[in-house]
NUBA-131209 format. One line per field, with one value per residue: x, y, z of N, C-alpha, C in turn; residue number from 1; chain; residue in three letters. Coordinates in steps of 0.05 Angstrom, whole numbers, plus 5000, padded with zeros to 4 digits. Atoms other than C-alpha are relative to their C-alpha. Last residue first. Layout:
<rs>
n_x: c(X, ...)
n_y: c(Y, ...)
n_z: c(Z, ...)
ca_x: c(X, ...)
ca_y: c(Y, ...)
ca_z: c(Z, ...)
c_x: c(X, ...)
c_y: c(Y, ...)
c_z: c(Z, ...)
seq: c(NUM, ...)
mol: c(A, ...)
type: c(ALA, ...)
</rs>
This chain:
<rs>
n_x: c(4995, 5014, 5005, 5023, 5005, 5029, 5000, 4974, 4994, 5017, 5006, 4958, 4984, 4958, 4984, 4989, 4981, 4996, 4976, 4981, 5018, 5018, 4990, 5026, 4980, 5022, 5008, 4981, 4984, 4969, 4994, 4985, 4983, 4981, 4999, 5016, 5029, 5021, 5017, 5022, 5001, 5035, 5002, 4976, 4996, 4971, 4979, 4997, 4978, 4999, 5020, 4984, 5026, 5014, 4975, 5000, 5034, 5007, 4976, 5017, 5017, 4987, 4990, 5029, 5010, 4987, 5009, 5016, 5022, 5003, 5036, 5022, 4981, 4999, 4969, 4993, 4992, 4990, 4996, 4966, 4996, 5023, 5017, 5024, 5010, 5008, 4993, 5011, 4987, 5014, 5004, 4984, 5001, 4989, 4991, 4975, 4994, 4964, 4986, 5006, 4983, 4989, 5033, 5005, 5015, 5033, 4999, 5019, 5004, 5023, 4997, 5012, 4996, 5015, 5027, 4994, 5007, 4982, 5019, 5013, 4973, 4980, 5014, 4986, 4975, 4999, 5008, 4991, 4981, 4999, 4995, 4969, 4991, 5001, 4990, 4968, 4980, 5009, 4995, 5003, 5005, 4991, 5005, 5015, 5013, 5007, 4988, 4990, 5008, 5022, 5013, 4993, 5021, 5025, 5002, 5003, 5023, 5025, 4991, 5007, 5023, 5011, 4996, 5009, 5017, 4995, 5010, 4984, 4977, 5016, 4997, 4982, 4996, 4994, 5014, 5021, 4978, 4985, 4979, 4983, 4992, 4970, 5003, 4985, 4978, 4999, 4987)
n_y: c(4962, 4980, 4975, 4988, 4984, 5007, 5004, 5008, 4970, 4981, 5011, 5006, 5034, 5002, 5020, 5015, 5030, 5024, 5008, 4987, 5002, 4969, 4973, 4978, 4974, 4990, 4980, 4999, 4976, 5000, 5034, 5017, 4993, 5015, 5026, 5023, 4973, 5022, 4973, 4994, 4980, 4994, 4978, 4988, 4974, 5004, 4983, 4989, 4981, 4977, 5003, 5006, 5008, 5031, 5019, 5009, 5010, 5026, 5012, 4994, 5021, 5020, 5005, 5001, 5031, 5013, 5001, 5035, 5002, 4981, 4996, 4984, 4988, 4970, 4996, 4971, 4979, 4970, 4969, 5003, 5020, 5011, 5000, 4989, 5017, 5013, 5033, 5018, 5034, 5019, 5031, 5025, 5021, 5019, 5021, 5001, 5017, 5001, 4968, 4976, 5000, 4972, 4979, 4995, 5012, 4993, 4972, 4988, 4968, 4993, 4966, 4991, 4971, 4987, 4984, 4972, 4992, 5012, 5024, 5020, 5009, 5016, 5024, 5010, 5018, 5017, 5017, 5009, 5023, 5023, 5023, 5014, 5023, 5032, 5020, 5002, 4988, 4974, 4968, 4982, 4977, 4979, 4971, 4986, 5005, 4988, 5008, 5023, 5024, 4999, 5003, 5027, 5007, 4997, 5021, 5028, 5005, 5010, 5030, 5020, 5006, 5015, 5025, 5001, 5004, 5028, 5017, 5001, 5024, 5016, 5027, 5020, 5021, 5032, 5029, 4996, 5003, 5031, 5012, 5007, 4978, 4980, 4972, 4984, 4993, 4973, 4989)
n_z: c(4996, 5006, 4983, 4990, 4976, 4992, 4978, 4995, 4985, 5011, 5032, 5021, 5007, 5017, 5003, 5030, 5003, 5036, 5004, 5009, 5031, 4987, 5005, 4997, 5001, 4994, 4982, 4991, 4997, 4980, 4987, 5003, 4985, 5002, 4981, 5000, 5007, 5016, 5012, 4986, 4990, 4996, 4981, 4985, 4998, 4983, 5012, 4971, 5004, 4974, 4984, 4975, 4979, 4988, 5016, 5025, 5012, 5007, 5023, 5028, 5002, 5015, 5023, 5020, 5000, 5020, 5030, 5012, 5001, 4996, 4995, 4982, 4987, 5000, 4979, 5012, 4968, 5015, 4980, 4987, 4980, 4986, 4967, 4988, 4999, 5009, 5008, 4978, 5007, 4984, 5019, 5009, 5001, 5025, 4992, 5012, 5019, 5008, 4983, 5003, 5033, 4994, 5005, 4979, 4978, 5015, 5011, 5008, 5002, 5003, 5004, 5019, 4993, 5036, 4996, 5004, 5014, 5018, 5012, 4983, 4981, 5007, 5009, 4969, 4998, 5014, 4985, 4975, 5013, 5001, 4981, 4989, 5018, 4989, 4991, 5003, 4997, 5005, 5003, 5026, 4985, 5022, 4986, 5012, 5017, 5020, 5029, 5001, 5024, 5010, 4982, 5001, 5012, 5005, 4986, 5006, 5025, 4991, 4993, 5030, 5005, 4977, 5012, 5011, 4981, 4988, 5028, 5011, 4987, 4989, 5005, 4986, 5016, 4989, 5009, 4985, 4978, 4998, 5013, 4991, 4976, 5022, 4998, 4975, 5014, 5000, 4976)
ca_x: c(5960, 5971, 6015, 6028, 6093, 6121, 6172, 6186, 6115, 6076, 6118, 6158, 6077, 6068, 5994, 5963, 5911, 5883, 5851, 5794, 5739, 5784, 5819, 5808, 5866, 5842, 5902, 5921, 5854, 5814, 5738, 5719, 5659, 5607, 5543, 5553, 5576, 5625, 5675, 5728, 5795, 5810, 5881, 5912, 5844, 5821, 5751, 5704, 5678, 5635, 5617, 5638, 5579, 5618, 5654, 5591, 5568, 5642, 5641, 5574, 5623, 5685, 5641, 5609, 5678, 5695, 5636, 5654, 5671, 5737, 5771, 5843, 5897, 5849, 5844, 5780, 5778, 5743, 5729, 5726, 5643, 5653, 5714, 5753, 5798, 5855, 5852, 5818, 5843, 5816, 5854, 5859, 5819, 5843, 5793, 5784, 5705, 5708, 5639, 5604, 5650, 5628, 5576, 5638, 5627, 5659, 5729, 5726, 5785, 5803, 5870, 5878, 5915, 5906, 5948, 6013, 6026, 6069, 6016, 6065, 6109, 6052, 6004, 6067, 6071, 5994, 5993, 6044, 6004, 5949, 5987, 6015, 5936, 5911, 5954, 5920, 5876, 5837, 5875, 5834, 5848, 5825, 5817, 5794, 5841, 5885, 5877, 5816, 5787, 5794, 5861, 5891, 5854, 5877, 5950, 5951, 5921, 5979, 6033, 6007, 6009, 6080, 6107, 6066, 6104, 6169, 6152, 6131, 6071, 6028, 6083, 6067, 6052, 6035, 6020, 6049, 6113, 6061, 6022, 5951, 5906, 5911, 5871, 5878, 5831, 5767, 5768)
ca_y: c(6151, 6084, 6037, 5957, 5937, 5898, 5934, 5939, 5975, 5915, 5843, 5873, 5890, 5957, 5965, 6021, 6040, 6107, 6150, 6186, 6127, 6122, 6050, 5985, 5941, 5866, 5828, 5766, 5760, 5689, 5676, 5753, 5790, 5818, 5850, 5908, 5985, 5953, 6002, 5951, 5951, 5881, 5871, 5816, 5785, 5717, 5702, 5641, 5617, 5552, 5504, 5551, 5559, 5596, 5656, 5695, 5691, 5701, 5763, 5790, 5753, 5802, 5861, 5851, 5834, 5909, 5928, 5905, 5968, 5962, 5895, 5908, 5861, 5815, 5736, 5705, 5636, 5592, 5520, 5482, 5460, 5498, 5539, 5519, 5464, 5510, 5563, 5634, 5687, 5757, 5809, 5886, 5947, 6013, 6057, 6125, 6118, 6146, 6176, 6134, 6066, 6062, 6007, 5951, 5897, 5925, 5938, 5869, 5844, 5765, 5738, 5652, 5604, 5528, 5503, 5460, 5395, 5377, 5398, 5437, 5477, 5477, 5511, 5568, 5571, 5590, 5634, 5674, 5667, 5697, 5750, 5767, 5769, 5804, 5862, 5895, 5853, 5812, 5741, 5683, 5617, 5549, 5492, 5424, 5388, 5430, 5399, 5399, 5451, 5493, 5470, 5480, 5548, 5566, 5537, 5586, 5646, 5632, 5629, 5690, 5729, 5711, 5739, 5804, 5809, 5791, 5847, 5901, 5906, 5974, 6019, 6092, 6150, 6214, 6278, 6346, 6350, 6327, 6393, 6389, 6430, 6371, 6326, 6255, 6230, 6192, 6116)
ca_z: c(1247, 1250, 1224, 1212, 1183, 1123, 1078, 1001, 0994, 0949, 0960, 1019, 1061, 1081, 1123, 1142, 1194, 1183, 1241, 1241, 1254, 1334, 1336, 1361, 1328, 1338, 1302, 1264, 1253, 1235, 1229, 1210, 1215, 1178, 1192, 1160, 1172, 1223, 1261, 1286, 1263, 1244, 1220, 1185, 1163, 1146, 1122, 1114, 1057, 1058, 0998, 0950, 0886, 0833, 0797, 0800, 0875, 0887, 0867, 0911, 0968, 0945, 0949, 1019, 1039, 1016, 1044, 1112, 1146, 1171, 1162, 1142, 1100, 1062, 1055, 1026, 1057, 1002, 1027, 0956, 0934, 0880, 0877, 0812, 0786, 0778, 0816, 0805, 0776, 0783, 0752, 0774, 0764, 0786, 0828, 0799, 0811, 0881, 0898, 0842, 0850, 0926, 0921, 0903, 0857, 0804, 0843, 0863, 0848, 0874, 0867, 0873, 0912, 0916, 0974, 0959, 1006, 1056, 1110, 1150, 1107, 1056, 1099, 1114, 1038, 1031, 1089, 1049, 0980, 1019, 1051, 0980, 0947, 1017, 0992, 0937, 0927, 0959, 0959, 0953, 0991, 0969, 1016, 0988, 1036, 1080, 1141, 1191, 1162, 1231, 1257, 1187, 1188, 1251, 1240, 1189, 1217, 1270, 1222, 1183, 1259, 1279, 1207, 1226, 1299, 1260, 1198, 1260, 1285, 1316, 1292, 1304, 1258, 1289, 1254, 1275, 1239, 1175, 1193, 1207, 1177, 1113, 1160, 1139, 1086, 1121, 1108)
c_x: c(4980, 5002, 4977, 4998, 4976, 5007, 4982, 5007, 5024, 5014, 4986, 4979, 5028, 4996, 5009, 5018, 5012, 5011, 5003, 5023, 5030, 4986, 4975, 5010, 4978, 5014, 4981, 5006, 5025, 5015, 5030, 5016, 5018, 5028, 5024, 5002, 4991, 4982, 4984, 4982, 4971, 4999, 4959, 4991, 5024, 5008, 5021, 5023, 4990, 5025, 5006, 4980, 5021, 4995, 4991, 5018, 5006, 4984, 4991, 5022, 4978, 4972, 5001, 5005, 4971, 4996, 5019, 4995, 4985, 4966, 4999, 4976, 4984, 5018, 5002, 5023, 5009, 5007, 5014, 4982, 5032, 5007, 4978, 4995, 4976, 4979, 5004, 5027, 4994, 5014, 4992, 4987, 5019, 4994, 5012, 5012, 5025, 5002, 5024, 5015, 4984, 5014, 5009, 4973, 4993, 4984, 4970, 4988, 4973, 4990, 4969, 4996, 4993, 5000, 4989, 4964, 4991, 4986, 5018, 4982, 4988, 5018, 5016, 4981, 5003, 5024, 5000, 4993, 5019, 5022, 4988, 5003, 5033, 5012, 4984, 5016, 4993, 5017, 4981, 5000, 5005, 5006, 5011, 5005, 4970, 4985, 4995, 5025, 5006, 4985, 4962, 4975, 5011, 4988, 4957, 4992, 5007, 4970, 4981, 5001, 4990, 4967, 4985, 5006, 4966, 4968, 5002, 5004, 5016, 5014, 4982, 4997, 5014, 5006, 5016, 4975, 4970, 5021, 5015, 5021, 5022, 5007, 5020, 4982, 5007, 5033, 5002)
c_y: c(5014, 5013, 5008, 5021, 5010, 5014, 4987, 5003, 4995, 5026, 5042, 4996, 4993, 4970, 4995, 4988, 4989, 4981, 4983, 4993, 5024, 4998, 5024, 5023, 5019, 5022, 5019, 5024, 4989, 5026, 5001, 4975, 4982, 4996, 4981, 4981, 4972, 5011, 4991, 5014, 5018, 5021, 5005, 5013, 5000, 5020, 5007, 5024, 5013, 5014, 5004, 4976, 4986, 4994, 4970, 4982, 4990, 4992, 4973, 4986, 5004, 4976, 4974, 4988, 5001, 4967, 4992, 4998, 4976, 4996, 5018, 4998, 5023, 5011, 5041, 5016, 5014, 5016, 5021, 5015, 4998, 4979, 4990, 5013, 5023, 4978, 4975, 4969, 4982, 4979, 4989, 4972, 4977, 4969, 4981, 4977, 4998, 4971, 4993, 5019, 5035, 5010, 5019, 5029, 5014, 4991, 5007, 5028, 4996, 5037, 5002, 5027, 5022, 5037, 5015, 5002, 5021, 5009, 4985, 4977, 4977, 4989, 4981, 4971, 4997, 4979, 4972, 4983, 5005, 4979, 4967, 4990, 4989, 4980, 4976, 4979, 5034, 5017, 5022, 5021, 5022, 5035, 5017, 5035, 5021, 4982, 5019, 4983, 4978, 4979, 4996, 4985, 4970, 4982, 5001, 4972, 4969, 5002, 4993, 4974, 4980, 4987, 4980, 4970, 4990, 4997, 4967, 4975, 5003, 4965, 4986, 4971, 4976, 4974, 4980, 4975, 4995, 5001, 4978, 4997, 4995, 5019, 5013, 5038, 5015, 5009, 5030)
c_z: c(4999, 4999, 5008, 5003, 4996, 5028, 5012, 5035, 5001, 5012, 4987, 4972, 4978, 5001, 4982, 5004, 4973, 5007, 4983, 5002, 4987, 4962, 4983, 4998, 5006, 5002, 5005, 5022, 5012, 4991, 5014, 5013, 4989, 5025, 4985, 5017, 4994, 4995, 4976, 4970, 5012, 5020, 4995, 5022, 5017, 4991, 5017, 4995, 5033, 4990, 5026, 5013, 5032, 5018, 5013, 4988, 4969, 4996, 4999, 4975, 4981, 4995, 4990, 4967, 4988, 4995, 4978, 4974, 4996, 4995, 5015, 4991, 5023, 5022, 4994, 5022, 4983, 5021, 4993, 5032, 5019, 5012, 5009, 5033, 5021, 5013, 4980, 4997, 5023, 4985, 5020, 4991, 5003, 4994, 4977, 5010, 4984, 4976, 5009, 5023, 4991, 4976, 5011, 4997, 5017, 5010, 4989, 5003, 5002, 4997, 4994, 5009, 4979, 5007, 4983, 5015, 4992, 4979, 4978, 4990, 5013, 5002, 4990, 5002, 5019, 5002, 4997, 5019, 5029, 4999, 4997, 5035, 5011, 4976, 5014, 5019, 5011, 4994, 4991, 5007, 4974, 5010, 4972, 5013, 4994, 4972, 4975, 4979, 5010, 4976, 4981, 5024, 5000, 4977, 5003, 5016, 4985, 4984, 5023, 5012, 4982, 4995, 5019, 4990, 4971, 5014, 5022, 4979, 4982, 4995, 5013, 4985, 5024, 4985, 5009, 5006, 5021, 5030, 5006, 4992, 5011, 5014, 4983, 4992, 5034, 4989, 4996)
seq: c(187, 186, 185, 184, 183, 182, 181, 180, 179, 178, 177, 176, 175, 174, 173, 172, 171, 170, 169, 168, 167, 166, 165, 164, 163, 162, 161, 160, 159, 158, 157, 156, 155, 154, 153, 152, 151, 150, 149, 148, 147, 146, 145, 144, 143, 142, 141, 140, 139, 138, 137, 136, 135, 134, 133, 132, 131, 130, 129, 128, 127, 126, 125, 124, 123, 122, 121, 120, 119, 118, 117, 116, 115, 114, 113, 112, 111, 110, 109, 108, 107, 106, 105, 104, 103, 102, 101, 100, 99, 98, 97, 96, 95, 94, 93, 92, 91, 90, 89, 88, 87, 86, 85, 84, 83, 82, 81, 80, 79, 78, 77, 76, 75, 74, 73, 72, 71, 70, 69, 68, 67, 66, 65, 64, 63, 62, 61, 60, 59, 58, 57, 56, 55, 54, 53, 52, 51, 50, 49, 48, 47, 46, 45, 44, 43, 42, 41, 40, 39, 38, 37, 36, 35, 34, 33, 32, 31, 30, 29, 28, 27, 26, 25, 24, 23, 22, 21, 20, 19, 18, 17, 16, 15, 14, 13, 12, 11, 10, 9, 8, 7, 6, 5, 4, 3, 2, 1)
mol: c(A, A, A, A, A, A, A, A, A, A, A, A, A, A, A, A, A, A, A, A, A, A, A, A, A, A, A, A, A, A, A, A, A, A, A, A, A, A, A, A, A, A, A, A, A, A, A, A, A, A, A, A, A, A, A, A, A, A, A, A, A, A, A, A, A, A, A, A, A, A, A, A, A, A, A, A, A, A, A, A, A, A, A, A, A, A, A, A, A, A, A, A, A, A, A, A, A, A, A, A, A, A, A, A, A, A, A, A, A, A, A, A, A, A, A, A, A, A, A, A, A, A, A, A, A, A, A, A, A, A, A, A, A, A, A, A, A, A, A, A, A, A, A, A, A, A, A, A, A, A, A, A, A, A, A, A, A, A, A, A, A, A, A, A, A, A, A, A, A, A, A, A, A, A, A, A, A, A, A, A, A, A, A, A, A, A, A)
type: c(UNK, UNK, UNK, UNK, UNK, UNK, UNK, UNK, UNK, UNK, UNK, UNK, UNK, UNK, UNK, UNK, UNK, UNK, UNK, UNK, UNK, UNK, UNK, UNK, UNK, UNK, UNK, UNK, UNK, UNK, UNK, UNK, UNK, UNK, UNK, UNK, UNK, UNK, UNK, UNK, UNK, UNK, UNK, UNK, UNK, UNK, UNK, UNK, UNK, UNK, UNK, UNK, UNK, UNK, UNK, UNK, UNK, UNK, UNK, UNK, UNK, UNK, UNK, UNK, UNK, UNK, UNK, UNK, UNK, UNK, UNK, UNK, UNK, UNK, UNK, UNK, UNK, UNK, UNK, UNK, UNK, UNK, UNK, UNK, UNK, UNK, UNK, UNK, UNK, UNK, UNK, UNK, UNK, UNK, UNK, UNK, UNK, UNK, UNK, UNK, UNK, UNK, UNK, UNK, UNK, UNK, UNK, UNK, UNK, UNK, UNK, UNK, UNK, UNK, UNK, UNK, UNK, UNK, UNK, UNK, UNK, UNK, UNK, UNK, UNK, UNK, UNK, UNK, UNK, UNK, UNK, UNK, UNK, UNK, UNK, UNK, UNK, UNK, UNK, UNK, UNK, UNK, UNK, UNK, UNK, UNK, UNK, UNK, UNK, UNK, UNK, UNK, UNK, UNK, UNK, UNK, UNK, UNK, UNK, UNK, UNK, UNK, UNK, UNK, UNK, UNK, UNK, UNK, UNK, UNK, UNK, UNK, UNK, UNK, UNK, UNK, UNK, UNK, UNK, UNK, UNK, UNK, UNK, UNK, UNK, UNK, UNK)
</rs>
């Protein structure tokens, strides 16, 4: 994403709320029903946080699945930091941990879970990942915020929101587990 303008001073820069933590709690609980809907149930489903925050909306979609289906939902953290094909013109990226499930991802449905789709390369990434952690038998992906502006052919199965917005502007998203608030901006 482009770095804000530094010309501009901060009294001078915008920042609005696009959703708040009730209009974000709304979304998780419809992504869920989606994928319930979709799988037909939560058998064999596995979902796998991107971090930073898709790992705390996973495990959120995870316990709204569990409200409803009675049972847990396999939940697992996916980095791929060494995956991605932007590590030469920003190699200060911090590694985190991958963990997968118990009992794997082959043959599970794998719904990679992320907080903004933008270009795609980060999903690029994760699916060069999972190539090595094992053989899914479908991954689909589930996004908070989808902001257009596609440098691949990717898209995503279930958004909590379509956020069309200008290449110079930043969309960020606060979640309690990682910022101690949840809320959508832009600016």
């Amino acid at each position: 994403m482009p770095a804000p303008d530094d010309t501009v001073p901060d009294t001078e820069r915008t920042e609005r709320t696009v959703l708040d933590a009730r209009d974000i709690s709304r979304a998780l609980t419809r992504i869920s029903h989606e994928l319930l809907e979709r799988n037909k149930g939560a058998t064999d489903l596995v979902l796998l946080g991107l971090h930073t925050r898709g790992v705390p909306l996973a495990r959120r979609i995870a316990e709204r699945i569990a409200a409803v289906e009675g049972t847990p939902v396999a939940v697992g953290e996916l980095d791929v930091t060494m995956y991605r094909d932007d590590l030469r013109s920003q190699p200060t990226r911090r590694a985190h941990k991958t963990s997968l499930p118990p009992g794997g991802i082959d043959e599970k449905v794998v719904v990679l879970v992320d907080d903004v789709l933008f270009s795609g390369r980060t999903i690029r990434a994760a699916l060069d990942a999972l190539a090595d952690l094992g053989r899914p038998g479908a991954v689909r992906l589930a996004v908070l915020v989808d902001r257009g502006h596609r440098e691949l052919p990717i898209r995503a199965d279930h958004v909590g929101k379509n956020l069309p917005s200008a290449l110079a502007e930043r969309v960020s998203v606060r979640l309690a587990e990682v910022d101690g608030t949840d809320e959508v901006t832009i600016s």
